[in-house]
Each structure stands twice: as structure tokens, then as C-alpha cells.
C-alpha positions in Angstrom: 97.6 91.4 98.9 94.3 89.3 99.0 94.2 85.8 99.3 93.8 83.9 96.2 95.0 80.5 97.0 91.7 78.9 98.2 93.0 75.3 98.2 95.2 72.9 96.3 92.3 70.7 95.7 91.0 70.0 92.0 88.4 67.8 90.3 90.7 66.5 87.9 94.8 66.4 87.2 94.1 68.9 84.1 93.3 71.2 86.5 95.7 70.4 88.8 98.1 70.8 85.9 96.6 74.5 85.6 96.7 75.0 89.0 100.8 74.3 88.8 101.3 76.5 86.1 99.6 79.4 88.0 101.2 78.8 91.3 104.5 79.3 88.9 103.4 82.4 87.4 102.4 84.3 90.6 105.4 83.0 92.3 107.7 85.2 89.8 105.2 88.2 90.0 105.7 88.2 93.9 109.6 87.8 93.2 109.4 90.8 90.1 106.2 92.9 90.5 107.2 94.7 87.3 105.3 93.9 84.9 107.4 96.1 82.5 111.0 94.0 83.9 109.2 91.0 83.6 108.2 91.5 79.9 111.3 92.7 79.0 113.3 89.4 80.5 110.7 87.6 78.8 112.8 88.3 75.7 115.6 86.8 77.4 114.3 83.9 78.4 111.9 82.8 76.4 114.7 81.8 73.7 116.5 80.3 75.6 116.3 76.5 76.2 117.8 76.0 79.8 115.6 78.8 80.9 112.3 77.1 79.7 113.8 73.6 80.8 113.7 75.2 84.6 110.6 76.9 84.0 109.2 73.6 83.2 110.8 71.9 86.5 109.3 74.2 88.4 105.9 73.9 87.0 106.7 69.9 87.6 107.6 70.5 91.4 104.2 72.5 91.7 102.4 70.1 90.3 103.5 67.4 92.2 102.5 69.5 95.5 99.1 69.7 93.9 98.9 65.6 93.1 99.8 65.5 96.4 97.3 67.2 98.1 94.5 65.8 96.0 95.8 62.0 96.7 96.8 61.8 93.1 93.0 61.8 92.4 92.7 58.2 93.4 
């Protein structure tokens, strides 16, 4: 698989923000490379509060790696 983290650093914390979000997203396509099983849970899921609280928490841990590394843009 190719590199496509090139760095944690972003102009802004919008894109930081973005930057979370996608570290989530590729982080379950590594765990479930099935695109087909992952739409299919989708419809699990995606009604279903606790499961979009996590999915939230782990966008929030993500992001905080980013603010990290960018010196909360200070």
C-alpha cells in the first residue's frame, strides 16, 4: 500500500478537523477492506446512536493527535 500520510501538519484546525475524520475513515478500511461489508454494516450502524457516539470519539482522539502535532496552531 502507498504512502498517503505525508504529515500531520495543517494550515488551519478546519483542516486539521478533516484530516481527523480521514485518518478515521482509512483506519476502518485497513481493519475491513470490503468495501461491500463495510456498506452493508453501514446499515447497522449508522442508526444506531452509541455506534455514531464512538465514531465520533474516535474522530475526537484523531484530532487531538493532529492539534498536537501542529502546536494547536498557536
Amino acid at each position: 500500500m502507498e504512502d498517503w500520510i505525508t504529515s500531520l501538519q495543517t494550515d488551519t484546525p478546519q483542516k486539521g478537523f478533516e484530516l481527523a475524520i480521514l485518518l478515521a475513515q482509512k483506519g476502518v478500511m485497513y481493519t475491513q477492506p470490503s468495501a461491500e461489508v463495510r456498506a452493508e454494516l453501514r446499515k447497522v450502524y449508522s442508526n444506531n446512536p452509541n455506534s455514531l457516539i464512538m465514531a465520533s470519539h474516535v474522530v475526537a482522539n484523531y484530532f487531538q493527535t493532529v492539534a498536537a502535532a501542529n502546536n494547536y496552531w498557536k
